[in-house]
N, C-alpha and C positions, 0 to 999 in steps of 0.2 A: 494832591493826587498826582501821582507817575501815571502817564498811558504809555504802552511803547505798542507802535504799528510795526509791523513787518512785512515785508513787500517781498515775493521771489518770484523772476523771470527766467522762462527758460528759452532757450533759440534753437535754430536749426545750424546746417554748416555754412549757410548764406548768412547769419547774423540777423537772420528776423526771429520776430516775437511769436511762439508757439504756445507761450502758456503765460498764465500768472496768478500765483495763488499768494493769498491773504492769512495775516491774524493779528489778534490784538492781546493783549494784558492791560489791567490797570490794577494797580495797589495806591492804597490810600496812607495820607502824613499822620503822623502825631499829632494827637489830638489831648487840649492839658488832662481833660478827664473822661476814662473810657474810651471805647472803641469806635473810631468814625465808623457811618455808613457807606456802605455802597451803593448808594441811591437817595434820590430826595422823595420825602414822603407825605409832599404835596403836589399842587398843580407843577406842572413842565414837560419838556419834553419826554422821549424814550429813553430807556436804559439799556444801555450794555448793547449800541446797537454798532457793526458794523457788517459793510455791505459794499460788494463790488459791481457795479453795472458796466456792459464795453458799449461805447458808444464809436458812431462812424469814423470818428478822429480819435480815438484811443477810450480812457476808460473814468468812468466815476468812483471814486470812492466817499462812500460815507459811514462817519464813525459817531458818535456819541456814547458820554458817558457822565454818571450823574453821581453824586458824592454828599455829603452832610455829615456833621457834628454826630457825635453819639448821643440816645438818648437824654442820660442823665444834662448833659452839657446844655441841649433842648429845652429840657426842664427849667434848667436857670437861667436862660435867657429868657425864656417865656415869662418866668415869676420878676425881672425885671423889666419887661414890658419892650422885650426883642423878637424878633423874628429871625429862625435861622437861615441859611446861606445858600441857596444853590450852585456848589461847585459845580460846574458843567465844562468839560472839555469836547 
């Protein structure tokens, strides 16, 4: 899985911080068979989650993101007595 954050600050003509806005993408790898997910479809955290909090000292960010095998792939690990993977970035 690729995530890419993006971060943009704006300023005033003194060089301070007036703004900052957020975003995210994630695309998912090759997977040998079938389409990976874009999410896990068991216990875990959130999906697809990003969030900017300001705090007294500047700012929080929090991102997450969650990923899996495609079905069929699922399948076969399961009928060989596997359990699939939670990509999590």
């Amino acid at each position: 899985m690729t995530s890419i954050l993006e971060l943009t600050a704006g300023e005033n003509a003194a060089g301070e911080l007036t703004s900052l806005s957020g975003s995210f993408e994630s695309k998912p790898g090759d997977t040998p068979v079938g389409s990976p997910r874009m999410f896990y479809p068991g216990e875990g955290g959130s999906n697809k989650v990003f969030g900017m909090t300001p705090t007294s000292t500047g700012i929080n960010i929090n991102f997450e993101q969650h990923a899996s095998v495609s079905p069929i792939e699922e399948f076969g690990l399961n009928f060989v007595g596997y359990k699939i993977v939670d990509n999590a970035v």
